[in-house]
C-alpha positions in Angstrom: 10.4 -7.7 -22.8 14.1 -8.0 -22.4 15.0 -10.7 -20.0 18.2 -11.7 -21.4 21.1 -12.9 -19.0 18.5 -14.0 -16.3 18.9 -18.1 -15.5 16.0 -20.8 -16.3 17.7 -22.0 -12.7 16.0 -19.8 -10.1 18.1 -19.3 -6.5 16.0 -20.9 -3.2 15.2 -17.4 -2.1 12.6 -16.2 -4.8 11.8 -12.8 -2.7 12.9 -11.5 0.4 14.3 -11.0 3.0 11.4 -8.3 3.9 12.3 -6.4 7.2 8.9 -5.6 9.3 8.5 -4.8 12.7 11.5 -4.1 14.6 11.7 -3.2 18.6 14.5 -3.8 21.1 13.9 -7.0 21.5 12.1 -8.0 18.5 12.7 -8.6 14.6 10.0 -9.3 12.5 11.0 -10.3 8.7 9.6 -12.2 5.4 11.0 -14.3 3.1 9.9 -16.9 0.4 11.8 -19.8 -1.0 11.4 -22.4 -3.8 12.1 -25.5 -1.8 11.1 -26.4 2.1 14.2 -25.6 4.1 15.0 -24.6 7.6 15.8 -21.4 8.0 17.4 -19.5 11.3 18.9 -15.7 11.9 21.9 -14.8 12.9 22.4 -11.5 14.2 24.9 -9.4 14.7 27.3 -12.8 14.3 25.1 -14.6 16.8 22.4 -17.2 16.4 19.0 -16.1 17.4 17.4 -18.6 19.2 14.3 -17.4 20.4 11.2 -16.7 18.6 9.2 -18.5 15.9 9.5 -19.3 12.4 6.3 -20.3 10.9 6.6 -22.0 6.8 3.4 -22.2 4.7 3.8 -23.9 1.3 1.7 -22.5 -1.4 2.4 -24.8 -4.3 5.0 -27.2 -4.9 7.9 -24.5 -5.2 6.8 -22.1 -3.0 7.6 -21.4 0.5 6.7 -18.5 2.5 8.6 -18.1 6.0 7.7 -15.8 9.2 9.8 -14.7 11.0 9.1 -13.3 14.5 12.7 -13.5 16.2 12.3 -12.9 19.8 15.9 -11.2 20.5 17.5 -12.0 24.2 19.7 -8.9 23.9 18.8 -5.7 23.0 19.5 -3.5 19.7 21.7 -1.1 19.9 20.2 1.8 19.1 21.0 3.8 15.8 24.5 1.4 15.7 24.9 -1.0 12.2 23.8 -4.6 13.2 24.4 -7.4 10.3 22.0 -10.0 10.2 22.2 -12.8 7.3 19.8 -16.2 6.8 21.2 -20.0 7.1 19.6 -22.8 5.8 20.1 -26.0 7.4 21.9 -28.0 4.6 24.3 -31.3 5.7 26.9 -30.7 3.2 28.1 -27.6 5.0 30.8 -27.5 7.3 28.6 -26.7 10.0 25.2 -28.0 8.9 24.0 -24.7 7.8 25.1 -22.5 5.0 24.2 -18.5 4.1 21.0 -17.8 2.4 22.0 -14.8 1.4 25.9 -15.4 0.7 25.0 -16.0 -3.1 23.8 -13.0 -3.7 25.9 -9.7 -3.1 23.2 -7.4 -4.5 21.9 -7.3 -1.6 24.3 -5.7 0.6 25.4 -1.7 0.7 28.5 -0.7 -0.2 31.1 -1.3 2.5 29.1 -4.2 3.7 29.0 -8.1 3.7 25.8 -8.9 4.6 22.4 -6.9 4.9 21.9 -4.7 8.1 19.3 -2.3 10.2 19.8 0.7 12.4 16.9 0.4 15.0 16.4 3.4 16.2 13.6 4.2 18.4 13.5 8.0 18.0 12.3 8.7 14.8 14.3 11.5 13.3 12.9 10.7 9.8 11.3 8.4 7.9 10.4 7.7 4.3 6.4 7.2 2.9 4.7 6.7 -0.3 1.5 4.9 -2.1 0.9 4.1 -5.1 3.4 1.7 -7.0 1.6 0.7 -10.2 4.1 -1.5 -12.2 2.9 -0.4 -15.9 2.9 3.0 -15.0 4.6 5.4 -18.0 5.3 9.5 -17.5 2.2 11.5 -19.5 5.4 11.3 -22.1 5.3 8.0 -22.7 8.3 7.8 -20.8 9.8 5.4 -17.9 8.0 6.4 -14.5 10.7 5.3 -12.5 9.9 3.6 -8.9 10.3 5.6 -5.7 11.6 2.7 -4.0 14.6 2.7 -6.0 14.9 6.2 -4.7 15.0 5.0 -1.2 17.6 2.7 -2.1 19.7 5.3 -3.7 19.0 7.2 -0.6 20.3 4.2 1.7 23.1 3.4 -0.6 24.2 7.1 -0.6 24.2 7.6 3.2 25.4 3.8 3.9 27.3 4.9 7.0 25.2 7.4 9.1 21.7 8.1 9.9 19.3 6.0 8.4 15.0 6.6 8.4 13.7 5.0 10.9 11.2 3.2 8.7 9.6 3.0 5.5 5.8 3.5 5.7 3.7 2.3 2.6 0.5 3.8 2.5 -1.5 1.6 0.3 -2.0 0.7 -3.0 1.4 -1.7 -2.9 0.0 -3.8 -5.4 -2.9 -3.1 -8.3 -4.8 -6.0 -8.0 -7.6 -4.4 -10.4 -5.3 -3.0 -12.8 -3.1 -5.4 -14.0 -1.0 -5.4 -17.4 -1.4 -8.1 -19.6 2.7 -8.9 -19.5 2.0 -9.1 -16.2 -0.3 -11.2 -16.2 1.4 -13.8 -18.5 4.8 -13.3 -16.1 2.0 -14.3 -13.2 0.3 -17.5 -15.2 3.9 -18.8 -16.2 5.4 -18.0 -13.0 2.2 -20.2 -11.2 2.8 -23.1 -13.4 6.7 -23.3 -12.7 6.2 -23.0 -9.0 3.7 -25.6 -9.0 0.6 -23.9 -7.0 -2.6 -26.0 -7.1 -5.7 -25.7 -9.5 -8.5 -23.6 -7.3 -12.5 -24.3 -8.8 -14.1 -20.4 -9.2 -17.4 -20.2 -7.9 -20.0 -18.3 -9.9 -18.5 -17.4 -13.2 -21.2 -18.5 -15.1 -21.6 -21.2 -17.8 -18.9 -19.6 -20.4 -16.9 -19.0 -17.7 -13.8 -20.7 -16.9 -14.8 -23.2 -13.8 -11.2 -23.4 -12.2 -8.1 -21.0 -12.2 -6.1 -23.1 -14.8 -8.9 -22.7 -17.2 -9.0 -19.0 -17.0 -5.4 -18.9 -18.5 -6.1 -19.9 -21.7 -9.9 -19.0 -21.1 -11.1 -16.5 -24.6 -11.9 -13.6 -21.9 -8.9 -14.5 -19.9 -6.5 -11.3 -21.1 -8.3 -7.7 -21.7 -11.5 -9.4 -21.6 -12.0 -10.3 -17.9 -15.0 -7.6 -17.3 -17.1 -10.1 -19.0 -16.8 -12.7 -16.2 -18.4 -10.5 -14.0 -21.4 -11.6 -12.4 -24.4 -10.0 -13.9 -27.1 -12.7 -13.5 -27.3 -12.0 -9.7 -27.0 -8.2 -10.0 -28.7 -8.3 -13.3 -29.8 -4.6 -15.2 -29.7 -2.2 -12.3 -26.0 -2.8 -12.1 -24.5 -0.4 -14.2 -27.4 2.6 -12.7 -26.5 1.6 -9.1 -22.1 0.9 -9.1 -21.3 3.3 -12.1 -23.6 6.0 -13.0 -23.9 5.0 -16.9 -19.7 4.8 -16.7 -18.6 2.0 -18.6 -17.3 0.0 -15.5 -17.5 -3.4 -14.7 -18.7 -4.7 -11.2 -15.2 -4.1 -9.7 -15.3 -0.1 -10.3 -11.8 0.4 -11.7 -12.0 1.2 -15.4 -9.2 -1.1 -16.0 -10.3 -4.5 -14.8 -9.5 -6.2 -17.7 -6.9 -7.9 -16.2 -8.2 -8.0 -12.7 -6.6 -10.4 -10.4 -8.9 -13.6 -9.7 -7.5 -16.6 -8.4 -5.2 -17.1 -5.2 -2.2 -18.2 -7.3 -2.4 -15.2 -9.0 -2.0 -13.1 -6.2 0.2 -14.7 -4.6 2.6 -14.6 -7.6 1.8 -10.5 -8.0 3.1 -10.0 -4.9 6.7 -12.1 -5.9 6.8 -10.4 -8.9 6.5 -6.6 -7.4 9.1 -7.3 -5.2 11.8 -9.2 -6.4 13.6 -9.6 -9.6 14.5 -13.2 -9.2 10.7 -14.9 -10.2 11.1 -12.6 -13.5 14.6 -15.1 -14.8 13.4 -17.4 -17.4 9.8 -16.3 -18.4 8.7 -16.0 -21.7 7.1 -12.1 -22.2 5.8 -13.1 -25.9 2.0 -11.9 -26.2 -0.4 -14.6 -25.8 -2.1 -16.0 -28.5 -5.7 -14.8 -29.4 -5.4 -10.8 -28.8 -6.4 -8.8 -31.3 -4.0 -6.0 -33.3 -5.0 -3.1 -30.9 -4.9 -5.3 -27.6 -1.2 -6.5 -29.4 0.0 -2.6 -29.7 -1.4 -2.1 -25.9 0.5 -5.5 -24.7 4.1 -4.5 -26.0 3.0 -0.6 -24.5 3.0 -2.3 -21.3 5.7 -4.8 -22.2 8.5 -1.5 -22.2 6.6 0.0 -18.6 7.3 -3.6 -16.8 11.2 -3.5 -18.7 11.8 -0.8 -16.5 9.7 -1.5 -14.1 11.8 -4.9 -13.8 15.1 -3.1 -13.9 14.6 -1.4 -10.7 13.7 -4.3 -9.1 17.1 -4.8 -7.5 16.7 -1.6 -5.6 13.9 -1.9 -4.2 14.2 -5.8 -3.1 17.2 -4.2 -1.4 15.8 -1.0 0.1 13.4 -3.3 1.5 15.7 -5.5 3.6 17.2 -2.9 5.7 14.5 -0.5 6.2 11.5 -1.6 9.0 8.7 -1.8 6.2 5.5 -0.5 7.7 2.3 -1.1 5.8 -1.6 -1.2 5.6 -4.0 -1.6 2.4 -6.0 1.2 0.2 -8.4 -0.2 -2.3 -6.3 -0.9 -5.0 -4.4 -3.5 -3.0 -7.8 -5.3 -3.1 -10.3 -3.9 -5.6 -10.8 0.1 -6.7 -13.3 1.7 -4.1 -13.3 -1.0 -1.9 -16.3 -0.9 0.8 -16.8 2.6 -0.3 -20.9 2.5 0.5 -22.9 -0.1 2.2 -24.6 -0.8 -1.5 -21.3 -1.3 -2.9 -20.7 -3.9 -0.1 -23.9 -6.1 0.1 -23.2 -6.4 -4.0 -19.9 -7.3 -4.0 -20.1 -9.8 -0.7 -23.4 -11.1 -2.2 -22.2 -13.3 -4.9 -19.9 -16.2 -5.0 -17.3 -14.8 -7.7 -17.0 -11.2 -6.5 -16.7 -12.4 -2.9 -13.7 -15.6 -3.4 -11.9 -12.6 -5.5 -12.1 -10.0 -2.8 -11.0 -12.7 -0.3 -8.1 -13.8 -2.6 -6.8 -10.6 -1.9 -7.5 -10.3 1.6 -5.3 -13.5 1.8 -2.8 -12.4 -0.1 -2.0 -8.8 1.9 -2.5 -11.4 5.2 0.7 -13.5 4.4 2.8 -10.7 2.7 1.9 -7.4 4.3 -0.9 -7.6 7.3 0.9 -10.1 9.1 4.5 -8.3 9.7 3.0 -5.4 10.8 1.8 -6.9 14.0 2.0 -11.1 14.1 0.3 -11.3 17.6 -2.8 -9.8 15.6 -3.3 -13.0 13.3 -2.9 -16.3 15.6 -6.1 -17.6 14.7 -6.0 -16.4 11.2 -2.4 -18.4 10.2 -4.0 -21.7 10.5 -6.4 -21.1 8.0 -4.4 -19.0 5.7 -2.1 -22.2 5.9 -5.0 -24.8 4.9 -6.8 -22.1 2.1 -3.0 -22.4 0.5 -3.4 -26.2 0.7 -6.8 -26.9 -1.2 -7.4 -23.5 -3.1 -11.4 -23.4 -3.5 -12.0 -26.1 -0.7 -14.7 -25.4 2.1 -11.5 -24.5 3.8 -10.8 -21.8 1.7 -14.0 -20.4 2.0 -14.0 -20.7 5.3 -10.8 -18.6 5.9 -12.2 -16.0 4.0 -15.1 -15.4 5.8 -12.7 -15.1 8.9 -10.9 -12.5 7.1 -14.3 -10.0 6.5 -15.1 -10.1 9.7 -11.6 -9.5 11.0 -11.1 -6.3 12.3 -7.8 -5.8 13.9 -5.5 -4.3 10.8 -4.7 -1.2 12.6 -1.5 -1.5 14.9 0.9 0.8 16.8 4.4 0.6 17.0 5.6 2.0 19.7 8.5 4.2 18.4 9.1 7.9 19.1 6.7 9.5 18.5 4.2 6.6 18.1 3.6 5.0 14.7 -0.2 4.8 14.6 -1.7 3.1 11.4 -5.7 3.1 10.7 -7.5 0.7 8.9 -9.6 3.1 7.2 -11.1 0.5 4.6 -12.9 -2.3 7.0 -14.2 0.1 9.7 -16.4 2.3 7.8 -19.3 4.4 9.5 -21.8 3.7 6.9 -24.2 6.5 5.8 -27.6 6.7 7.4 -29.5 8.8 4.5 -29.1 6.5 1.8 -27.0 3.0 1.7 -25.7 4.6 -2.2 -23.5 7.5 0.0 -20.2 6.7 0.5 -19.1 5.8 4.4 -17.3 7.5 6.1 -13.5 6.5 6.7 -13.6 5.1 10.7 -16.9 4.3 12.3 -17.3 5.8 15.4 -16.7 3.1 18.0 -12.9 3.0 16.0 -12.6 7.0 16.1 -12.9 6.5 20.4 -10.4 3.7 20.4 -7.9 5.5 18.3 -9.3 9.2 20.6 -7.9 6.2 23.4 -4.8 5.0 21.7 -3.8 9.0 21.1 -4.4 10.3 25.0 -1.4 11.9 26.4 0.9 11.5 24.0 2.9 14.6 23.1 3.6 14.1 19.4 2.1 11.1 17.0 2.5 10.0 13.5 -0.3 9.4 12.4 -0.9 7.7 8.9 -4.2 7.7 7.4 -4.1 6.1 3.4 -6.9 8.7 2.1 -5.4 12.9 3.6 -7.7 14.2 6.4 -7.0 17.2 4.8 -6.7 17.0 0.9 -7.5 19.5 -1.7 -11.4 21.2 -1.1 -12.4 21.3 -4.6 -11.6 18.3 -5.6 -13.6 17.5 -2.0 -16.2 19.7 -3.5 -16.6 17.9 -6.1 -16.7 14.4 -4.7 -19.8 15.6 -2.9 -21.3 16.6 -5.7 -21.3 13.6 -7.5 -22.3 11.7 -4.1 -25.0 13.9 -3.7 -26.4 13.0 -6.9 -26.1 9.5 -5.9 -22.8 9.0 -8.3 -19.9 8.1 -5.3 -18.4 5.7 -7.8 -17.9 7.6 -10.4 -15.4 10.3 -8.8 -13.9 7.7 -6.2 -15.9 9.8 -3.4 -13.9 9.0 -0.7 -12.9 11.6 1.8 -12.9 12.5 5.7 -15.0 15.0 4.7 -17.8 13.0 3.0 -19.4 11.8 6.2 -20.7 14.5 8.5 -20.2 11.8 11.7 -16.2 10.7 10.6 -15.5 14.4 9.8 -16.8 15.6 13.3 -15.7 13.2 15.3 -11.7 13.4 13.4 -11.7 17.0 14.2 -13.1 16.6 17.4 -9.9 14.7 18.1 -7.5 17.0 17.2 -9.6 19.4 19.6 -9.4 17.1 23.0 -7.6 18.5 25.7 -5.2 15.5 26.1 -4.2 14.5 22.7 -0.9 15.4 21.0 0.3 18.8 20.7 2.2 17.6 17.5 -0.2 15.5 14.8 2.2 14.1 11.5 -0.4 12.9 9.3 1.2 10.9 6.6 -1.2 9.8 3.3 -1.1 8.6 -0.2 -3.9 7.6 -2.4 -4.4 10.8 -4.8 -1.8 10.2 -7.2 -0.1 13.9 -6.3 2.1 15.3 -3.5 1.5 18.4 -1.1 1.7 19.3 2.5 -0.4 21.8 4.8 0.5 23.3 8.3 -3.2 23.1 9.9 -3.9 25.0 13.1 -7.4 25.0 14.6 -8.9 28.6 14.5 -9.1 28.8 18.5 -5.7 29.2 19.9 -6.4 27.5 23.1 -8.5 24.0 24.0 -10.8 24.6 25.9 -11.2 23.8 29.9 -7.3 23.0 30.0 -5.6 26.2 28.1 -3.4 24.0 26.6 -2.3 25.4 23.1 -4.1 23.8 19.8 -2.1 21.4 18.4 0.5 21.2 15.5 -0.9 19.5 12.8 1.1 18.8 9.7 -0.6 17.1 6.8 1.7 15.5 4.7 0.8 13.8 1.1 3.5 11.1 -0.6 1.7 9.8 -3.7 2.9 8.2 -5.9 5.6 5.7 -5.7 4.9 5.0 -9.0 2.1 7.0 -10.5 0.8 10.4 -11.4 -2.6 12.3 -12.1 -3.3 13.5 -15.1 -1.7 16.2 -15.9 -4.0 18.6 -17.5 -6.6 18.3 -15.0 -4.4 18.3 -12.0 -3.3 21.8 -13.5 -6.7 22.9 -13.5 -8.3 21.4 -10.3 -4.7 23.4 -8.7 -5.8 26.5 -10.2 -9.1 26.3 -9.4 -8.9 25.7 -5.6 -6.8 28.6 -5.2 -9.2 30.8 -7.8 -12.5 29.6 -5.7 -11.2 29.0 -2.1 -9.0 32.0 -1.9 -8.7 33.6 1.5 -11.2 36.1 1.1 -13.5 34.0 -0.6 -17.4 33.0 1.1 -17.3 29.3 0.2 -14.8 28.9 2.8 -17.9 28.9 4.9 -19.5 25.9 3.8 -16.9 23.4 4.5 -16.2 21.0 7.4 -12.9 22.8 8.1 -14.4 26.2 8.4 -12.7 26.5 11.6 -9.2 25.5 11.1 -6.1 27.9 9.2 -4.6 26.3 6.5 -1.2 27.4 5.7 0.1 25.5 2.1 3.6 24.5 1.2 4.7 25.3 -2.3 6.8 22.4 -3.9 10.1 24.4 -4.8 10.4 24.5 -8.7 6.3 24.8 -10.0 5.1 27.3 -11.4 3.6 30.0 -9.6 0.2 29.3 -8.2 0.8 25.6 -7.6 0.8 23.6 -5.0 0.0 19.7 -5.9 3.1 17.8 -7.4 2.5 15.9 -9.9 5.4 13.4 -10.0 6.7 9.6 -9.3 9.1 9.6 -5.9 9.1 9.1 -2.1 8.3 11.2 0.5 11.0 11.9 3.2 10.0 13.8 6.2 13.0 14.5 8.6 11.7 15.6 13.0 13.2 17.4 16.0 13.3 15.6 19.5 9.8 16.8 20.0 8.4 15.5 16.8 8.3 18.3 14.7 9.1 18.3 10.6 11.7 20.7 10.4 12.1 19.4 6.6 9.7 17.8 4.4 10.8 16.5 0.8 10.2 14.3 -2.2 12.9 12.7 -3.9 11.6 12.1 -7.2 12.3 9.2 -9.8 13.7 12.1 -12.6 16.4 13.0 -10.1 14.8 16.2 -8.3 14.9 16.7 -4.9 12.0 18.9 -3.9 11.3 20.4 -0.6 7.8 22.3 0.5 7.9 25.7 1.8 5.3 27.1 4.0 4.0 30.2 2.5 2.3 32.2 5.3 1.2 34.8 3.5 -1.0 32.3 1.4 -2.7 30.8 4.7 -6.9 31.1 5.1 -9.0 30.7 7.3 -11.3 27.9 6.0 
């Protein structure tokens, strides 16, 4: 990999700023550092004075800083405000110099330093999922990153309207489908910033016993399935996870590079969002793979060139937007919770439970936390001493806070409402058979968010996996589940669980919920949209008219389906669920009118697209899309078109 020009001499800021939450009187924002400085804002040419900066030091050379500014005048809405970062240092005329002064990238044409429009009224926002790093077209070709699309977006319109916010939908990172440049980048990168050893509990005796170990460990690149710990689950492993699919005890395929120790992902995240950790590393294959796992290494090698190159972009895009976010599995591990089996395996043993955590930890500190700081008081402290002693009693001890935590979801109160579910630590588990998958939200977290939704006139409402997504490929998923196979079709779906799919659509039903529903998901690895209207015209008891429902797919960032299949899977949902067609009868959403939008440009009969971008969905004063887009990493900018005369009744 081609990282020629870069300096052995990293700046202090190795990532960042990240801008979070943002409210009237309220800035939320994320940065890490190499050494321990003081850091203030300044905004708008002013000092902020109020609020809280909170530094935990992960390793010798890393510095992670929170930033919850507490603001003592208001924003102005939708007007530019500059912001820029000081660092206390003595030799500076003042005692404090600009962070962010030595690096120009990072400001928009027409600009001196980085900047926000807060605007509370959300007249459009950008969303995606799904940003694999190694990711390449079916060609072979660059995938692109649809966060350098919202960058080209910002850089484009630099002096009007900006989205509101950027809402990530999950899957920010692939912590269980790693490449293995990557994953030298990550062991070099962990070394030169000094993070501590961390002892891994229950990898066996051939196993490495600490996370230095595993770097030069035999199974340590494209071999890591073979850690997995089988003694404990022993033979009826494979029969109860994977169905006879060659899958090792985390269900992605492609765990042979699965993240394990804390330094590792803390040093994923660095890497996916900032171009500055990538100067000096050597990309050279490690020693000991074989010829094939050498041809797969340099594969990867030109994805993460590319990859790299947009990293600019992105690190960018990311400072002047208000970056929304919550987890999907791959953030942590592929089907994550997806049955109560899956759980009691995976939190049963040592290994499979410090790995799980690891991850936990690391979407705490870089994405859970900004999305709502009040949330995570408790949590902090130990976060703080787990990045101390990695695979102390304290470490263990913060991770068993962070299983039982349940307070991921948040609301920000824009108009309409952001409302985020946590649809991965809630689950409604099945009550036939512990092997079914559970259902998205369990129901005590279905009436709270029925609370959180009363009266409100319009919502946006993002859910990771679609409440409404594609009813063969649905079909399907229960097919395999019924067999007792969830795993091997990632059966996860609001329609898999007859309580969560009741009680969802029961929502949309209550008298006093929104009139307009924006549903806003990722996951699938394809894009569409649907204008849903319940079959009755009216709620009941009140008259009120059924509500607006507008399900709206972005995935992914970076990352497709296959092809082929998609093609067919298309067709075939259109072929078997046609309007006229009796299996309409059988499904969950027999009594709601589906009306698809056709991505402009496919091919006729087509409604999934099957490309890398970001979704942009532009809404009226009363919350309403009145355009819905993806702006794609080739260039395209595709909008989707209700076709009415395609709708059913379903």
């Amino acid at each position: 990999m081609d990282v020629a020009g870069l300096s052995n001499e990293r700046p202090l800021l190795l990532a960042g700023p990240v801008l979070r939450r943002v409210q009237s009187h309220r800035l939320v924002m994320w940065l890490a550092t190499r050494d321990p400085v003081r850091v203030r804002l300044r905004l708008g040419g002013c000092v902020v004075p109020g609020g809280s900066v909170q530094v935990l030091q992960a390793g010798a050379h890393l510095f992670h800083h929170l930033i919850d500014a507490q603001l003592s005048e208001p924003l102005t809405p939708g007007a530019w405000t500059p912001y820029t970062l000081e660092v206390e240092d003595a030799a500076a005329p003042e005692g404090w110099r600009d962070l962010l002064a030595a690096d120009p990238a990072l400001c928009y044409p027409g600009h001196t330093s980085p900047g926000l429009r807060w605007e509370p009224r959300v007249a459009s926002l950008l969303h995606g999922s799904c940003r694999k790093p190694h990711h390449r077209t079916a060609q072979g070709d660059p995938a692109g990153d649809g966060l350098a699309e919202a960058d080209r977006l910002l850089a484009d319109d630099a002096t009007t309207a900006w989205p509101s916010a950027l809402v990530l939908s999950g899957d920010q990172i692939y912590a269980d489908d790693v490449a293995g440049p990557m994953l030298r980048a990550i062991h070099q990168l962990a070394q030169q910033l000094g993070l501590p050893d961390e002892a891994l509990p229950g990898v066996g005796p051939e196993g490495p016993a600490t996370a230095h170990a595993l770097v030069d460990h035999p199974m340590g690149y494209y071999r890591r399935e073979q850690l997995l710990p089988r003694q404990a689950i022993k033979s009826g492993l494979k029969d109860i996870l994977f169905g006879g699919v060659a899958k090792p005890v985390f269900t992605t395929d492609n765990a042979h590079n699965h993240l394990i120790s804390l330094a590792e992902v803390l040093c994923m995240y660095l890497l996916v969002w900032s171009p500055v950790p990538w100067q000096g590393l050597d990309l050279s294959p490690p020693p000991g793979l074989t010829p094939r796992q050498t041809q797969r290494y340099e594969r990867e090698a030109q994805a993460l060139a590319d990859f790299v190159q947009g990293l600019p972009a992105v690190r960018r895009a990311m400072a002047h937007l208000p970056v929304a976010m919550i987890f999907d599995d791959h953030d942590i591990t592929d089907d994550w919770n997806l049955s109560a089996e899956w759980e009691t395996l995976a939190y049963g043993h040592p290994f499979s439970r410090r790995v799980i955590g690891n991850a936990l930890l690391g979407y705490l500190l870089h994405q859970g936390w900004g999305n709502r700081p009040e949330a995570f008081r408790d949590a902090l402290p130990q976060l703080a001493a787990a990045l101390q002693q990695p695979g102390s009693e304290a470490h263990d001890a913060a991770i068993t806070h962070l299983l039982h935590f349940h307070q991921w979801h948040y609301v920000w109160p824009t108009e309409p409402a952001l409302v985020v579910l946590d649809s991965r630590t809630h689950r409604w588990r099945s009550d036939l058979s512990s092997r079914q998958p559970s259902g998205l939200l369990d129901w005590e977290s279905l009436t709270d968010l029925q609370q959180t939704l009363l009266d409100r006139e319009a919502v946006l409402l993002v859910s990771s996996a679609p409440i409404f997504g594609v009813k063969l490929i649905e079909t399907i998923q229960h097919l395999f589940s019924w067999v007792g196979r969830p795993l091997v079709v990632d059966a996860e779906n609001w329609m898999g669980h007859p309580g969560a799919a009741s009680a969802i659509l029961n929502i949309f039903r209550h008298p006093r919920t929104p009139q307009h529903f924006v549903v806003l998901s990722g996951d699938v690895h394809y894009s569409f949209v649907y204008d849903v209207k319940l079959r009755r015209r009216t709620r009941l008891r009140t008259g009120a008219r059924s509500p607006d429902i507008w399900q709206i797919c972005s995935s992914g960032l970076r990352n497709t389906f296959p092809a082929g299949l998609l093609a067919v899977l298309d067709h075939g949902n259109r072929w078997l669920y046609s309007p006229r067609s009796p299996l309409n009868w059988f499904t969950r959403r027999r009594h709601l009118r589906v009306v698809p939008r056709k991505p402009e440009g496919l091919p006729s009969g087509r409604r999934l697209l099957d490309a890398s971008g970001i979704g942009l969905v532009e809404l009226d004063v009363d919350g309403r899309p009145w355009r819905i887009r993806s702006l794609l990493t080739d260039g395209r900018d595709v909008a989707y078109v209700p076709r009415e005369a395609e709708a059913r009744w379903d």
